[in-house]
Every structure is written in structure tokens, then in C-alpha cells.
N, C-alpha and C positions, 0 to 999 in steps of 0.2 A: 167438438173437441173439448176435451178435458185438461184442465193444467197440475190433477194432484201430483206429478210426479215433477214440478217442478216449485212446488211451495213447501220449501225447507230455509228456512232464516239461521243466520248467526243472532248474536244478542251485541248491544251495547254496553259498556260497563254502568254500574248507578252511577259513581260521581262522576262521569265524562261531561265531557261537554261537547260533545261528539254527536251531529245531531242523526238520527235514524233515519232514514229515506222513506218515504210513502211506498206500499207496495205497490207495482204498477199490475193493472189488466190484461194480464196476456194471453185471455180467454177470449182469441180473437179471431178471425180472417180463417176459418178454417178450410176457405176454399181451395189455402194453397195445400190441401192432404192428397195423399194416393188414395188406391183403393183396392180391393180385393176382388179381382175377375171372377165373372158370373160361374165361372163353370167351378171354382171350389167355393163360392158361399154357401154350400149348405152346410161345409163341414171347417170351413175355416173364419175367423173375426178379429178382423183388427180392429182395437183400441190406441189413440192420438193422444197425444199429450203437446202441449207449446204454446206455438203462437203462427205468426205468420211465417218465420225465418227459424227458429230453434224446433226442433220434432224431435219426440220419442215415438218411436210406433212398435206395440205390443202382437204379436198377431199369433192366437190362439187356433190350433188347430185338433179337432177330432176325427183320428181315424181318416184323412186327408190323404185319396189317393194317389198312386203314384203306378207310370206304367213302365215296368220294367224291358226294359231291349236286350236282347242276348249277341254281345259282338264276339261272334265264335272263334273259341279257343283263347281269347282274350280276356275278356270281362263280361261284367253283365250293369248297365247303369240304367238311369232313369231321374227325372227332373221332372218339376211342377212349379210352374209360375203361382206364386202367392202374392204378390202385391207390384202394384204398377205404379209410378212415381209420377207427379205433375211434369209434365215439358218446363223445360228449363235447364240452369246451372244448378248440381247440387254438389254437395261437399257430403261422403257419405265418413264419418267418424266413429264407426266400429259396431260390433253386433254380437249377441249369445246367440248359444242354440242348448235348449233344456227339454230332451224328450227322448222320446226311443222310435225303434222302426221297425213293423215287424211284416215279416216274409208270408206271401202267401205262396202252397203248394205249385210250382215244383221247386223251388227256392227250396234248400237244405236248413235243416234244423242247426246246424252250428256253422251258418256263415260267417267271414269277415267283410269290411267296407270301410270305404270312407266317405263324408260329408262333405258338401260347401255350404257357402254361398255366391251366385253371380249372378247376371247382368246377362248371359244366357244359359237356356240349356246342356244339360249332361251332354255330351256325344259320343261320338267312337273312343276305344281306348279304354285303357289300364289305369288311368290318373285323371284326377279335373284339375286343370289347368286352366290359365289363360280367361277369357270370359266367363270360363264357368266357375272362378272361384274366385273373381277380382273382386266381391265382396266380403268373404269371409274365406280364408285358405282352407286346404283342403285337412281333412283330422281324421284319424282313423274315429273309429266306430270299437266300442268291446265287440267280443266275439259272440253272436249271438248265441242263446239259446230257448229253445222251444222258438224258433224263427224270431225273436224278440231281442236286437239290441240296442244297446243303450246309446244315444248321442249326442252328446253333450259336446260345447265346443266355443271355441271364445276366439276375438280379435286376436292376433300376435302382431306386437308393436313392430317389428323388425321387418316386418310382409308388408309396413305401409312406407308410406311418401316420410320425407322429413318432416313435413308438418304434423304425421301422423294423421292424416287423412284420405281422401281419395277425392278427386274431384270427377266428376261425372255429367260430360257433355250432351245433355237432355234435350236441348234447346232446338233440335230440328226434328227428333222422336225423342218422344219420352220412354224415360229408362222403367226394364221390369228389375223387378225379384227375385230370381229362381233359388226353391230348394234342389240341391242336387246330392247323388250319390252313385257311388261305383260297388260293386259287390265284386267281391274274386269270384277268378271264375273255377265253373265247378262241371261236372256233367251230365248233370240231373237239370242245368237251368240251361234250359230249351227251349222251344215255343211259346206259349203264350204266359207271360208270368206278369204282377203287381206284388205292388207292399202300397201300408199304409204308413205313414206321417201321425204321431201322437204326442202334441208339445207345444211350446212358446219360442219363439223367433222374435226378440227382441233386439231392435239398432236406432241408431241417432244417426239421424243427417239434418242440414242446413240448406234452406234454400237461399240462392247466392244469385237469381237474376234469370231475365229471359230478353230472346232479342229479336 
């Protein structure tokens, strides 16, 4: 675990008499991290920032598949677990998403979608809702083109708790990650179809205890 993203200082004034605080080590315990499930490390890598209780986690992915489902006449989705959280309580406090996604054949050349994030996989249906976007709500996607769109996509204050956070009962299983997405549906997307995932997935959470 790395702390650069958390070594940013204010300044004291010269004449104060205001004394500055030692920095403290919080280059530390990084037992308490998630991890990134074997079956996407070749194409995905999360980077840690913190300490024992405060995390950033960056998690870089290339070309990161994804298997798309055809729920007929309905939609078409698909979801891929990217990171598994330590057992416990955590407080999850918000996430981006900066990337694109692009369709492989029979997926249409100017699709529409939308993005989450959650805590489980995409499933049936027209919308992700519910566990499949209880961490990051759902955002459309631009309209692709050459099978490539864009998706980009941020916490909305308004989709969380009053504290503006979420808390997440890990403590008997420990909570996943999932990237998810819904494509409209179209009738060219049949049988057997994927996309890939090309991007960074960044969020902060708080580990808040285990029992």
C-alpha cells in the first residue's frame, strides 16, 4: 500500500504561533486491502492508497472482459466482479468511473447502455437497480460508435444515505465489486456476445470493524 494520494498538507502561517503537527505513518497495515479475483488479473490492477481504516483504491483495467446475456426482447447486460472487499463493516463514500466499452460482434455499431456499480451482478431486466448499483447508480453511457462508448460516471450525492455514505454489512461475507452494464436491446444481440472494459474505477471506503 501506497499513501501518495493522501500526502497533501495545508501550511502554517510564519508569524503564528500555531504549532504544525508531525506527519503521522499511515503507510501501514495493509492487510486490511481487497483484491482483485484471479480470473480478471491479467487484464485488471488495483492500486491502494491509506492506511488501516481510510482507502482509496484505483483499479486500472485493459480490455477487462465482460459476458454479455441476451434477456429477450428486453435488454441485453452483463457484469464482472473487479474487486473483493475484506470481511467486515465498511462505509463505502463514493466512486468515478473513466473509460469506455466496446462491443464485440453481434453487439451493433451504435449501441445505447447504461453503467453501475454494485455489490452484485447485472441480471434480468431493462435497468440495474438494487444490488447492482448500490454502489455507484446507474448512468447512461454516450451512444456508441464503431461499437466503442464512452463511460464515464460519478457518485450522485442525492442516491446516498444522509451521511452521504453507504454502509456495507461484510462482516459474515465479504462484500464484491461489480462492474455492470445494460445495453438496449436491439436484434442483432443474440446468442453468444462480450465487450470489453477499458478504464479506471476509482472509490474510497472505510473500514469500520468486524465481529
Amino acid at each position: 500500500m501506497t499513501n501518495e494520494a493522501f500526502n497533501v498538507e495545508g501550511s502554517v502561517p510564519v508569524n503564528s504561533n500555531i504549532r504544525k503537527p508531525a506527519v503521522r505513518d499511515i503507510n501501514r497495515a495493509d492487510e486490511q486491502n481487497g483484491s482483485v479475483p484471479v480470473g480478471v488479473s491479467a487484464t485488471t490492477v488495483a492500486t491502494e492508497f491509506g492506511n488501516r481504516v481510510l482507502h482509496k483504491t484505483v483499479i486500472t483495467c485493459t480490455a477487462t472482459p465482460i459476458v454479455i446475456t441476451d434477456d429477450a426482447a428486453t435488454a441485453q447486460y452483463g457484469g464482472v466482479q473487479l474487486y473483493a472487499f475484506p470481511e467486515g463493516m465498511l462505509m463505502f463514500m463514493g466512486a468515478t468511473i473513466d473509460g469506455s466499452l466496446t462491443g464485440i460482434t453481434p453487439i451493433v455499431d451504435a449501441f445505447d447502455g447504461d453503467i453501475a456499480l454494485g455489490t452484485a451482478a447485472a441480471g434480468t431486466g431493462a435497468t440495474l437497480t438494487g444490488t447492482e448499483a448500490d454502489l455507484l447508480t446507474s448512468t447512461a453511457t454516450t451512444q456508441a460508435s464503431s461499437k466503442v462508448a464512452t463511460t464515464d460516471a460519478q457518485s450522485v450525492a442525492t442516491a446516498l444515505t444522509e451521511s452521504g455514505a453507504r454502509w456495507l454489512d461484510g462482516t459474515a461475507t465479504a462484500k464484491k465489486l461489480f462492474l455492470n452494464y445494460v445495453i438496449d436491446d436491439e436484434d442483432a444481440h443474440t446468442g453468444s456476445m462480450s465487450a470489453t472494459f477499458t478504464g479506471v474505477v476509482s472509490f474510497c471506503w472505510l473500514v469500520l470493524g468486524d465481529n
